[in-house]
N, C-alpha and C positions, 0 to 999 in steps of 0.2 A: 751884849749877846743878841743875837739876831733871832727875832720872834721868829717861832714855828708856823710854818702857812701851810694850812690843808695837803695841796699837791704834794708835798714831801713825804705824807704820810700816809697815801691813798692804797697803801699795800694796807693796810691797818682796818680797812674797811671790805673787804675779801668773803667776810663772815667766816674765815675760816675758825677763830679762837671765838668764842661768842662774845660779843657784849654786856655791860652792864650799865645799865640807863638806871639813874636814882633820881628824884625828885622827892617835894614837900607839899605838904597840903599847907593851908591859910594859916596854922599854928607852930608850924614848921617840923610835923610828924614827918621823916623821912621815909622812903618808900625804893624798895630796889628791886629790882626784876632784870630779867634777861631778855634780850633786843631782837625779833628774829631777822629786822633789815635795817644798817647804816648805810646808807646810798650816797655816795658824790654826786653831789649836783653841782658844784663850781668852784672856785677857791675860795669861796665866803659862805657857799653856805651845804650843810648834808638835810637827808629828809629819813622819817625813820616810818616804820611799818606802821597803819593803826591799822587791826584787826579784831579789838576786842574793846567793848567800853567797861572799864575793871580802876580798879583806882588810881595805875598811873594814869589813865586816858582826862581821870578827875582834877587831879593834881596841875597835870601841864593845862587845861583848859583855866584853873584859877589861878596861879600865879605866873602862868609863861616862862617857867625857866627850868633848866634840868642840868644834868650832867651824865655825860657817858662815857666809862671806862672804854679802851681800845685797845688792843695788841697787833702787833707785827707779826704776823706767825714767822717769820723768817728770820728774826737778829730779837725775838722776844721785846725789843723794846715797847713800854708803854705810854699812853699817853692819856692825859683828863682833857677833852673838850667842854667849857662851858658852853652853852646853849642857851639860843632867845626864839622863842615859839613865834612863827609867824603867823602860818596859816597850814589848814589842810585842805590840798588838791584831789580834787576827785575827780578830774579828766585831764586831759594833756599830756606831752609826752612824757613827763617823768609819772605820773600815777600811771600809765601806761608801760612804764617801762617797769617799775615794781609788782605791779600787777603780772606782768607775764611771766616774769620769772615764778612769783607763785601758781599762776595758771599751768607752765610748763612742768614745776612738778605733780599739781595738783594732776593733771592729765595723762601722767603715767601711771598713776596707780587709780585713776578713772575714780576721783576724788572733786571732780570740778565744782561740784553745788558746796563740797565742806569749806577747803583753800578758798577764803575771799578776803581781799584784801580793803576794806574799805574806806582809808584812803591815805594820802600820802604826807606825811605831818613833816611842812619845813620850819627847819630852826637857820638860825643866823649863828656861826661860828663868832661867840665872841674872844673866846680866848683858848689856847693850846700849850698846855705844861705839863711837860714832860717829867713822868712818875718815877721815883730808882726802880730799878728791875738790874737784873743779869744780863748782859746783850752779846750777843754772837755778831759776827763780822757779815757782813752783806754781799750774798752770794753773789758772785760776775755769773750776768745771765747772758742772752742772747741779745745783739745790737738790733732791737725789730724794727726803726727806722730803717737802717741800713739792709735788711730783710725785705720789707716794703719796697724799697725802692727797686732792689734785682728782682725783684719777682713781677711790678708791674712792668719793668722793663722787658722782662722775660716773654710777657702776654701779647705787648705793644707789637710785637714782630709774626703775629699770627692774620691770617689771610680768610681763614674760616671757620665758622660759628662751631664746630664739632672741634676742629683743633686747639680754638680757644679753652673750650672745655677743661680739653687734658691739660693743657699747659698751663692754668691757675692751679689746678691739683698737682702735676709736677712741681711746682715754683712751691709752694706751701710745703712739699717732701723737702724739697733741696734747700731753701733757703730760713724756712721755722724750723726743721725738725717735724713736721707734722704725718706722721704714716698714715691715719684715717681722715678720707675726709671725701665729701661727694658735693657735685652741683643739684640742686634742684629748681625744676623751673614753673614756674604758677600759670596754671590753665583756670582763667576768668570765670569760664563757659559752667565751671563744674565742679570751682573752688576748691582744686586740688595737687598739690604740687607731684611730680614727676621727677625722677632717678636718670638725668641723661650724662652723667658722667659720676665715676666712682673712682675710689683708688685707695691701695690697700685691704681690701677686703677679698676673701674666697672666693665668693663669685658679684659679679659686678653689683644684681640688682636694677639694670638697669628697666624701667618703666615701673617700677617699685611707686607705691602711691602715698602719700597721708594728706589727709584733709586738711584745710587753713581753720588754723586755731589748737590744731591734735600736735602734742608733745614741743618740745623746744623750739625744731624745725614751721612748727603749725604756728605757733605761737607768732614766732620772730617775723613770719609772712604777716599775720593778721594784723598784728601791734604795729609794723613797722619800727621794731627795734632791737640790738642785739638782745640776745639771749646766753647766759651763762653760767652754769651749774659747775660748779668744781668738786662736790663731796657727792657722786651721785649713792655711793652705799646708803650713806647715813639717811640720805633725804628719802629715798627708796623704802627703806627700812621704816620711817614715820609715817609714810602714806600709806604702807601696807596694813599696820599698825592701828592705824585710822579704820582703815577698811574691815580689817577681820573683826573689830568692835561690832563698824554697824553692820556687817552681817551676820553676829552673834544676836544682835539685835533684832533680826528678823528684815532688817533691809537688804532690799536685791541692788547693786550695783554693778552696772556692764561696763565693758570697757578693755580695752589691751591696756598692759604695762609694758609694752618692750618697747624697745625705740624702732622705729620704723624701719623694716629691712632694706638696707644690707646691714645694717650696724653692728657694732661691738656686741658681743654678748654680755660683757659685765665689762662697760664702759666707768669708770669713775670721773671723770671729765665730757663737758661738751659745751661746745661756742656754735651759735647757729646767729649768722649775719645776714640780714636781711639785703637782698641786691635790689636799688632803688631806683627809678627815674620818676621824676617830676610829685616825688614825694609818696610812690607808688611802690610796691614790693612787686617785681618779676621777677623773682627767685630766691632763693637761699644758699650763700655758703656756709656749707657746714664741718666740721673738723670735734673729731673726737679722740680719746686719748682713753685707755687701760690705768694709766696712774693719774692720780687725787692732784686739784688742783692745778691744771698747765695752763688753762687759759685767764687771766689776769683781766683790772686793766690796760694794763701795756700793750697785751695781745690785741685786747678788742679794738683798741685806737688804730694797731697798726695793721689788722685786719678788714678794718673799715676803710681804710684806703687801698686795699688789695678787692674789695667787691666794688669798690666805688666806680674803680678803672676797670673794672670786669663788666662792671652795666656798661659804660660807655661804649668801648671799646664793640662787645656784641650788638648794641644797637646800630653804633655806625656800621658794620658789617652788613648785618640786617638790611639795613636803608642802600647800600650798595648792590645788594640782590633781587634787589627789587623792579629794577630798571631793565632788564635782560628781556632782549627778546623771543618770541616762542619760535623755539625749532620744528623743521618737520619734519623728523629722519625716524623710518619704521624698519621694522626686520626685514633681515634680506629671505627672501625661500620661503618655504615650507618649514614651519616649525618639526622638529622632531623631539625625539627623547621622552622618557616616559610623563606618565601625568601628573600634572601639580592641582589638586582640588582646593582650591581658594570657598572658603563658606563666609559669607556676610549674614549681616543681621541688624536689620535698617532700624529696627527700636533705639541702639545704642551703637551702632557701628563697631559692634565687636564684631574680630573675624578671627578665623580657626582657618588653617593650612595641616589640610589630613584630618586631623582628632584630634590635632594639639591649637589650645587657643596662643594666638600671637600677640593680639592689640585690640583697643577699643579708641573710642572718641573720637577729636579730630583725625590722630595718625590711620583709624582707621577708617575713615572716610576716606582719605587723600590715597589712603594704599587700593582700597575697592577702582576707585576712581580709574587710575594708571593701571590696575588689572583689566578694568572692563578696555580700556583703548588698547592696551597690548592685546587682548584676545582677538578685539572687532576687526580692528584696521592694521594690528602689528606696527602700530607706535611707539618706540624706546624712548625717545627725550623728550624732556619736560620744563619747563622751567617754575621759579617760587612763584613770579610774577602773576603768570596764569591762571594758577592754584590758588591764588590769595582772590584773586578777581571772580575767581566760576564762581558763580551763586549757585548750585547745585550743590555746592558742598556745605555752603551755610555757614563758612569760617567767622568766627572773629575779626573782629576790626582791629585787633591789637595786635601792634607789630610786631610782639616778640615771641607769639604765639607759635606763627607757621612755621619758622625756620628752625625753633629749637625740637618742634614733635619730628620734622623731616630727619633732626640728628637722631631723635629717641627711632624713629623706625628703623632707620639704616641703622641702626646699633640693633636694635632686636632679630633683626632679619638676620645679620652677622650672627649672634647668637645662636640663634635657631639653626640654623644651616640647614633652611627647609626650599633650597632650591631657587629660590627667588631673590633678588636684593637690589639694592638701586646703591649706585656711585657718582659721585660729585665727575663732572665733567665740563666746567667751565664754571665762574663766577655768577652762580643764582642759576644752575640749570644743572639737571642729573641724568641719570641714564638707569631706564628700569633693566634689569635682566633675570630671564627666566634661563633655565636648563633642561623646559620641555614642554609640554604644552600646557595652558591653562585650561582648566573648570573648572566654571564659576556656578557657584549655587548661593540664589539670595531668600532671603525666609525674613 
């Protein structure tokens, strides 16, 4: 019979059914608890949670060996892995990677100082025997290789960083089954990721903010690694749990629990994929789900090659707009139509159209900027090029910076329908348009 190898069984490790990890102390007193993380780490070896020094933490430090019950939530099968204690990691990516996941729940119910994880205990799989149980038949799921591939295929034929956008979110509808799910994109300047594409949701969200490190999405940027919660009730429920203690207790704890809007109101699922270059998070794919447990590892594999071709892809785009030269086409006439009141506010570049706020940060530097030339000299085209070069605006060096806040403003201006908007009109160059006259007021 053909020994069991890890990867066979890596649905097993899900946490969906819990664990039971039993060891012995020096006499061989046996000891059994429940496990809150089995982590795949490779086909040889998993890492388990340490979060408490209690007497399994005594037990595996003096004899190195344990054993952990496992189930399949899907065909019930079970399994006994014996285990050889190597070592426990306290930085790198997999204690990074267990860590977040506790961070990410820890952070919705603004629990961060309790959830710690402190650190990540590898064992060596030395053996895999398979325990009687009752087993059900193994659901035919979805082909996600074959997913992955139409849908970076799908991306590959995109011309522009705003189109790109939608078309990984279409591709993820049509080719996962995924109806929620949004891009976010990471501003350096301010440590904050941004809403420039959504889908599936009531309303888009779009320039929607959370900081790096806050909830799943925060998370997956900071750590540089997926992120994935499949029982959000349950875990929700324990952190709340958590909290109403210590503030029975008399401790003040701040903090949001929802997921960062647009999202699900009562999500039970969510995969937040971090979009990478040069080993750097400039953004998050994120995808959520109303029913328990949809994103796996399967998912995350085959997700991770759908953000992978979505960095590339937007950066060469990027690099492509950047080369264009500056046009000098202004308005024809005498402006007319009624007044548009643009207000700035040079502390933070937030700016308000009428009484309603529009934008802040970079976008809205870039947008004051093309106001003030459209008013002075009635100048309509622009290009990235220019914008990225003015030192007046005091951009970022980073290149993924400019071209994705330029998608966020043209999406909020659209929004708005406050008279104003700018349109792509040629590769790396827009075109402002007003519907009447500007006034500007700066404070």
């Amino acid at each position: 019979m053909t020994p069991l190898k890890l990867p066979a069984i890596r649905n097993c490790l899900e946490g969906i059914v819990p664990s039971v990890l039993a060891t012995a102390d020096a006499s061989g007193t046996p000891n059994v608890s429940l496990i809150s993380q089995v982590q795949y780490v490779d086909p040889e070896h998993v890492a388990l949670s340490y979060q408490f020094f209690n007497k399994t933490r005594r037990n595996l430090l003096t004899t190195k060996r344990a054993s952990v019950a496992v189930v399949d939530p899907d065909t019930n099968a079970q399994y006994r892995l014996t285990l050889e204690y190597l070592e426990t990691q306290t930085s790198g990516p997999l204690f990074e990677a267990m860590r977040a996941k506790l961070a990410g729940i820890a952070s919705h119910s603004g629990m961060q100082g309790v959830f710690r994880l402190l650190g990540s205990d590898v064992f060596r799989v030395q053996e895999i025997e398979a325990l009687p149980s009752t087993t059900m038949p193994q659901p035919i799921g979805l082909n996600l290789l074959s997913a992955a591939r139409r849908a970076c295929e799908q991306i590959a034929t995109c011309d522009e960083l705003g189109e790109l956008f939608d078309a990984v979110l279409a591709g993820l509808q049509q080719h996962f089954g995924i109806e929620h799910s949004m891009v976010m994109m990471l501003d350096r300047t301010t440590d904050r990721l941004y809403t420039v594409a959504s889908r599936g949701y009531p309303v888009s969200g779009i320039g929607s903010e959370v900081g790096l490190g806050e909830g799943v999405i925060g998370v997956a940027a900071a750590q540089c690694v997926p992120i994935r919660i499949g029982r959000m009730a349950s875990e929700y429920s324990y952190g709340t749990a958590i909290r109403d203690t210590a503030r029975a207790a008399g401790l003040h704890l701040e903090g949001n629990t929802a997921i960062p809007y647009p999202g699900l109101k009562a999500p039970q699922s969510q995969i937040a994929m971090p979009i990478l270059h040069d080993g750097s998070a400039i953004g998050v794919l994120f995808a959520e789900s109303a029913e328990p447990n949809q994103f796996g590892y399967e998912e995350e594999d085959a997700l991770s090659l759908v953000a992978s071709h979505l960095s590339a892809l937007s950066l060469l785009l990027q690099q492509e707009e950047a080369f264009e030269k500056a046009p000098s086409r202004v308005a024809p006439g005498e402006v007319t139509g009624r007044e548009i009141r643009i207000r700035h506010y040079r502390a933070d570049n937030t700016v308000f159209v009428g009484n309603d706020y529009l934008i802040k940060g970079v976008a809205g530097a870039i947008l004051w900027k093309i106001a003030q030339e459209r008013a002075e000299g009635g100048r309509i085209e622009f290009t990235n090029r220019e914008l990225r070069l003015d030192p007046a605006l005091r951009l970022p060096e980073y290149a993924e910076n400019l071209e994705a806040r330029l998608v966020l403003l043209q999406r909020r201006l659209c929004e708005r329908d406050a008279g104003i908007a700018i349109e792509k009109c040629g590769r790396g160059r827009f075109r402002f348009l007003a519907e009447g006259r500007l006034v500007l007021e700066e404070i």
